[in-house]
N, C-alpha and C positions, 0 to 999 in steps of 0.2 A: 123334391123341392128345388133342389139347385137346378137340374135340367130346365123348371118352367124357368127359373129365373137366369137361364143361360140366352136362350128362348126371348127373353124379355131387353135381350143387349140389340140394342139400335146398328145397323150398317153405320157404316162411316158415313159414305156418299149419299145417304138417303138421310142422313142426320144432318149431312152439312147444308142439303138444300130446304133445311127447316127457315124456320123463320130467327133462330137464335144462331143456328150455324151463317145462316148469309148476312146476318148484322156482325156476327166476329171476323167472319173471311172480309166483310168489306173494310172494317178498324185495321186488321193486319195483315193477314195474308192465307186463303184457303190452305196451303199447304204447309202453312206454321198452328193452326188449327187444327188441322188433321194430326198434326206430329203430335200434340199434344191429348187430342181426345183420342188420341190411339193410348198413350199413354194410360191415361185413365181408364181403358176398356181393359186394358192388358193387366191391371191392377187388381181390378176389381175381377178377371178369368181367375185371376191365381188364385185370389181366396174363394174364390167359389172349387175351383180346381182341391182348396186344403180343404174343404166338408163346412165351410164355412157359413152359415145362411147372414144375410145382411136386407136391408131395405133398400133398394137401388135407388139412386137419385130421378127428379124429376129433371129429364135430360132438355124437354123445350121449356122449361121454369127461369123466371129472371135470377134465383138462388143458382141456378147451374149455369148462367149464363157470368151471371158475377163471381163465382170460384174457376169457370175457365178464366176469363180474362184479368182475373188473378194471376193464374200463374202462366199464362203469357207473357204477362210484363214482366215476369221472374224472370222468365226463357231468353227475353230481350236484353237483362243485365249484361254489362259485360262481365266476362271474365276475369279480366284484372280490374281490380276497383279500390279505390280508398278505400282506409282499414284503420280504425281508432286504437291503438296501440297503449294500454292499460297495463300491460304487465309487468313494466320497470324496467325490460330489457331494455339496453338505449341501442345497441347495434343487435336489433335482432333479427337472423338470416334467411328465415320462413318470411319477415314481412317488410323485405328489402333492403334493410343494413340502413343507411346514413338518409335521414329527410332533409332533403337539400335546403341551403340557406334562399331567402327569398331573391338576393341577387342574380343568383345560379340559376333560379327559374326562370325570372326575367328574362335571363339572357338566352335561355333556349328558346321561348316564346319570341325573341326578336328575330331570331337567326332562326327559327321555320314558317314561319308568315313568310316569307319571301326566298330572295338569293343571298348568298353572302360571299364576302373575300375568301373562303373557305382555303381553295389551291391557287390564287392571284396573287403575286405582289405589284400592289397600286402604284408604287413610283413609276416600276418598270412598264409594264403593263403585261407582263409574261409569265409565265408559268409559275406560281410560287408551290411552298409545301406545306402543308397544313400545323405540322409539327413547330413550326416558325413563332404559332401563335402563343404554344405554351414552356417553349423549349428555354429561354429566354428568364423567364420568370419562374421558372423553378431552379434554375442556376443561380438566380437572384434572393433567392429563399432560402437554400438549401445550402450553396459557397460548394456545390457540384462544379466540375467544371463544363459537361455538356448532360444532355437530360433527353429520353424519348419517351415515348406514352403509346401504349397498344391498349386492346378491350378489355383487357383484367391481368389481375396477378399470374394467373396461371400462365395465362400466353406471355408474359413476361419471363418468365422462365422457362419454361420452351425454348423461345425464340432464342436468348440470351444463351444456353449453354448448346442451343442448336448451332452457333456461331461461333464460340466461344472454344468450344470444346468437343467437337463431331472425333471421335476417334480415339481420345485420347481421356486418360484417367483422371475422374470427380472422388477426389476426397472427403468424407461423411461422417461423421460418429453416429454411431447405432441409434442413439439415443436421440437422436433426429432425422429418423428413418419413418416419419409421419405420415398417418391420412387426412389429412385437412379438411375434407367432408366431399359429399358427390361419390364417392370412389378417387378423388384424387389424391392418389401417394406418392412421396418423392421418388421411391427406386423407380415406378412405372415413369414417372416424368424425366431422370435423366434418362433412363435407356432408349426412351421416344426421343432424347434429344439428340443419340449418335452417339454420347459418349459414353463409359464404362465407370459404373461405380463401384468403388470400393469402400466398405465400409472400418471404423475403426473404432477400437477400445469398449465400452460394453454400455445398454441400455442408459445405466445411471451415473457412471462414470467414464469419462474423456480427459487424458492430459495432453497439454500439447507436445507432449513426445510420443503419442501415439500419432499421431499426426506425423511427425517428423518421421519416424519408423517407417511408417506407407509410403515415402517419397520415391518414386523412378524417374525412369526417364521419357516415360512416359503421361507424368504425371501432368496439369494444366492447371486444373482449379482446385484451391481448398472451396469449399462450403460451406456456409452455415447457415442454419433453415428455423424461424421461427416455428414454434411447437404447436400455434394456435392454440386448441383447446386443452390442450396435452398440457401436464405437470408432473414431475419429479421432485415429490419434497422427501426431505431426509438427509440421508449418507448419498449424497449427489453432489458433483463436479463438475465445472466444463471450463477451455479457457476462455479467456475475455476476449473482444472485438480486437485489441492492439495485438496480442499476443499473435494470433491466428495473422494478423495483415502483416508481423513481424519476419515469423515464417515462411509465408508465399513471399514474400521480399526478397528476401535473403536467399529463395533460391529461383527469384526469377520466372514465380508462378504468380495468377489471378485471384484476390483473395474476395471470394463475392459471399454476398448477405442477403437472403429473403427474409425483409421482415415481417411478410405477412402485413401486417398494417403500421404502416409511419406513421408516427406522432410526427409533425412538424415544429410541434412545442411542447412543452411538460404540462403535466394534465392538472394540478392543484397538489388537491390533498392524495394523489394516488399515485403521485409521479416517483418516491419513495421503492414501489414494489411494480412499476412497468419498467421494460427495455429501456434500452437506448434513443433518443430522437433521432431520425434522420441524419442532422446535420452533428449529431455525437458519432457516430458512427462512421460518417464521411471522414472524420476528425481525425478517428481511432486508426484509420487507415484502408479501409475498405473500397477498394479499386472498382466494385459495383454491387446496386444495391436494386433490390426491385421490392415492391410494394403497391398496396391495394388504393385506391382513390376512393373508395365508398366505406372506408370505419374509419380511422382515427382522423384520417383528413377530411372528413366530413363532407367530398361531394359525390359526384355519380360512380359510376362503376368503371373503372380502369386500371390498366397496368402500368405503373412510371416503373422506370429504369434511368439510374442515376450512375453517372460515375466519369471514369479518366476519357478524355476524347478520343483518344484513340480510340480504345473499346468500342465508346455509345457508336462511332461513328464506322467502322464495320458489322455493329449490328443490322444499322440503317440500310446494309445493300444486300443483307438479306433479302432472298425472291419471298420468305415466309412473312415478313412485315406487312404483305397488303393485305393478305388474307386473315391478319391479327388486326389492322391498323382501329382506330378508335373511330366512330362515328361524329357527324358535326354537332349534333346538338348534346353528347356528350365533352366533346372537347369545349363547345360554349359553356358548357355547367364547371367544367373542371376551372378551366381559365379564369372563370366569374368566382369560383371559390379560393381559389389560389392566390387572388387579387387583397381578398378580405383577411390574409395573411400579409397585409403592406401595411406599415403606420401611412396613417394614424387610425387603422382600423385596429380592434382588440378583437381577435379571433375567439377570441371563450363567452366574448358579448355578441356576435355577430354568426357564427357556426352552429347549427342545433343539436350537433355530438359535442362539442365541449365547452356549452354552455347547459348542458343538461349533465354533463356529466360533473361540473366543476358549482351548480346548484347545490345550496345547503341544504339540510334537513328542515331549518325551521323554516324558510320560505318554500318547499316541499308540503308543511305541514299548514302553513296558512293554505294552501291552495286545494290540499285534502277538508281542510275544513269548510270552506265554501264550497263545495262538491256536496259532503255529506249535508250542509242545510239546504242544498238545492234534492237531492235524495229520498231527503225526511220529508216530501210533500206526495210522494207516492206512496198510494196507502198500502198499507202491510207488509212495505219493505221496511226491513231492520238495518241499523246499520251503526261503526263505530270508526272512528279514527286510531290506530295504532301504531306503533315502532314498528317497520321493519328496516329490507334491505331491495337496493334496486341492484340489478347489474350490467356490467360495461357489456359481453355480449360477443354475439362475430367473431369468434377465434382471436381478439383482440385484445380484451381485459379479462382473461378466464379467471381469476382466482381473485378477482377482485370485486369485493362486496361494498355497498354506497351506504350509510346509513340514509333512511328515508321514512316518509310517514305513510302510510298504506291506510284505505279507506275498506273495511270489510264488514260489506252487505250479505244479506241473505232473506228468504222471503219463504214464512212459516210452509209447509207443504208443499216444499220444491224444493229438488234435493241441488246441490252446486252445479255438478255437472249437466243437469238440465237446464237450467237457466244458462250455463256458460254457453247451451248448445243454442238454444234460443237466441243471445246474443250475438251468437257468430251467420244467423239469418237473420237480421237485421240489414238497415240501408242506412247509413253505411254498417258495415258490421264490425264488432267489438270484440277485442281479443282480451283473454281476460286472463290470472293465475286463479287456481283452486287450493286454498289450502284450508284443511281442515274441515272439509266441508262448506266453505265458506268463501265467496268471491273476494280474490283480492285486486283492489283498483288501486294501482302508485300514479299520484300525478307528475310526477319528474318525467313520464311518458307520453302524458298528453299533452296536447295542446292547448291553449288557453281557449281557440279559437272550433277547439273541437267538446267543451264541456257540455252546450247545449244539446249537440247531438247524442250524445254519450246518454247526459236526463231522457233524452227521448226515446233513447233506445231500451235504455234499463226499465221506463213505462212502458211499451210495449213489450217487453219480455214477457212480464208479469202479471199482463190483463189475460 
């Protein structure tokens, strides 16, 4: 049975000069046609190949003509695409960290339509540096005395202890001997950056006299390295921001701080149990400081480095700075977000990380409720408004839970995970949590201007 019906598989080239093949190849293109009815013939070998018997398609049918060019237009999606983000994470890492504020888009949309001052300065008419644009204003923000920006955190510190500290000994507590995600770990990052780590005192305890114990003379920077996702609770120690900037003082070393992600301001109700702000830390004493531009500060993806002029200002001749430096229409997104850090702007109103994050619960739950009566119009999905919890996300708020209202749907003979999976094949597609067998949807995650599609997606799941 399966031989006739191996027998009964059409050639490519003799299929494409049908009359369904040369109306697809003319829509797109013979060779994006062929890619795909190869697909389908390959498909359909293999189960015939597992002992399978099937009814083959009517391959010159307008039924076969309309599931190709179905999934053509699949084929044609791009690759990176808006993604309706449902799951309450507010900085979540799978689906890009921080949604830029609507100014920060602006501003990238102005500055790639065309040219810009990018490395110009307009008085002179000569050579300027791009750095110029933002350097300024996060010294103005922050009470830094000089500031530079590379592509992200990581190359921030690279760079900085590649400059800093090529030869000579990185002091570390164990217990901040981190992988940050990717494979990125701090011992592989200082020894890529030249200099020699040492580490001290044990996983969950650190006093600053272990610290002081490790010092030589060959010593350059103390360290201290946000944990990200990482927690030690319990019988756990470490010393504080002054204490550490006290130390490298007093003997004439660099006392620097990764904090993975700066807060520029205190977060609400959860500022209680986060770090330090940037500008607390500058305070404390901390000679330089590097951090993420896409989680708590809310815009695109980069690396700041904050600290004494001297320092920023030999890091700047580093030959590694070009090959790290930040992109235009990121440094436009950054600038434009950094601005909305100036009065009379309120950054917790204007920011979409920490006006989502600094969001009550009962306006959370007005917003879950118009969700579930727009919901309940799709037949035979079930659904209910409940308490949960949202979270901050990104290696930035790990241990920190929001209360929130969560809407959770489900639809009689469909188990969560299928429908989650359905949903995330959707246009645009919808990320969703599963719990209990049951979708859960937090609106602290979406957008106000994304709920329409959100209905239209969860009715198409379902039909």
């Amino acid at each position: 049975m399966s031989k006739d019906l191996f027998k009964q598989l059409p050639a490519i080239d003799k299929w494409l000069a049908s009359e369904v093949g040369v109306a697809l190849s003319a829509e797109f293109s013979s060779k994006e046609v062929a890619e795909v009815m190869n697909d389908h013939l390959s498909c359909i070998r293999k189960g015939l190949d597992n002992g399978l018997t099937t009814i083959l398609p009517q391959f010159d049918s307008p039924q076969y003509e309309a599931l190709m060019r179905a999934d053509l237009l699949k084929q044609r999606l791009p690759s990176l695409r808006r993604t309706i983000n449902a799951t309450g994470i507010i900085l979540h890492t799978n689906l890009g960290r921080a949604p830029l504020a609507t100014e920060a888009i602006e501003a990238m949309e102005a500055v790639a339509r065309g040219y810009s001052n990018l490395e110009i300065d307009l008085d002179s008419g000569k050579r300027g540096s791009r750095y110029q644009h933002v350097e300024s204003l996060l010294c103005r923000i922050t009470g830094a005395e000089a500031a530079l920006v590379v592509n992200n955190c990581a190359a921030a510190v690279v760079l900085t202890l590649g400059t800093v500290a090529p030869g000579h000994d990185v002091v570390i507590s164990r217990g901040e001997l981190v992988e940050i995600g990717g494979s990125f770990r701090i011992p592989d990052v200082i020894a890529k950056s030249g200099a020699r780590m040492v580490e001290v005192g044990t996983t969950n305890k650190t006093g600053i006299e272990d610290y002081a114990t490790a010092l030589t003379e060959n010593t350059r920077v103390l360290l201290s390295v946000h944990p990200s996702n990482y927690r030690i609770i319990g019988f756990s120690s470490k010393p504080s921001v002054k204490e550490l900037a006290n130390l490298a003082h007093q003997n004439d070393l660099i006392f620097m701080q990764d904090l993975g992600s700066g807060a520029l301001v205190g977060l609400g109700a959860v500022s209680a149990i986060t770090d330090n702000t940037v500008q607390q830390s500058l305070a404390a004493g901390a000679d330089i400081l590097t951090f993420s531009g896409d989680k708590l500060l809310g815009g695109p993806q980069a690396g700041i480095i904050l600290g004494r002029a001297e320092l920023i200002q030999t890091i700047k001749k580093n030959p590694l700075l070009r090959a790290l430096r930040i992109d235009k229409l990121s440094l436009a997104a950054l600038v434009a977000t950094l601005r909305l850090y100036l009065p009379p702007n309120n950054p917790t109103h204007k920011v979409p990380v920490l006006r989502m994050i600094n969001e009550d619960r009962d306006s959370v739950g007005r917003r879950a409720r118009r969700l579930l009566r727009q919901l309940k119009k799709i037949p035979g999905l079930e659904g209910v408004v409940v308490d949960g919890v949202s979270y901050g996300g990104g290696g930035a708020l790990p241990m920190v839970e929001l209360p929130t209202r969560v809407v959770h749907v489900k639809m009689p003979g469909m188990n969560a995970g299928e429908l989650a999976k359905r949903l995330r094949a959707t246009d645009p597609p919808v990320i969703v949590r599963v719990t209990n067998d049951e979708l859960a949807l937090d609106p602290r995650t979406i957008f106000p201007e994304d709920m329409k599609d959100l209905v239209g997606a969860l009715r198409q799941a379902v039909e």
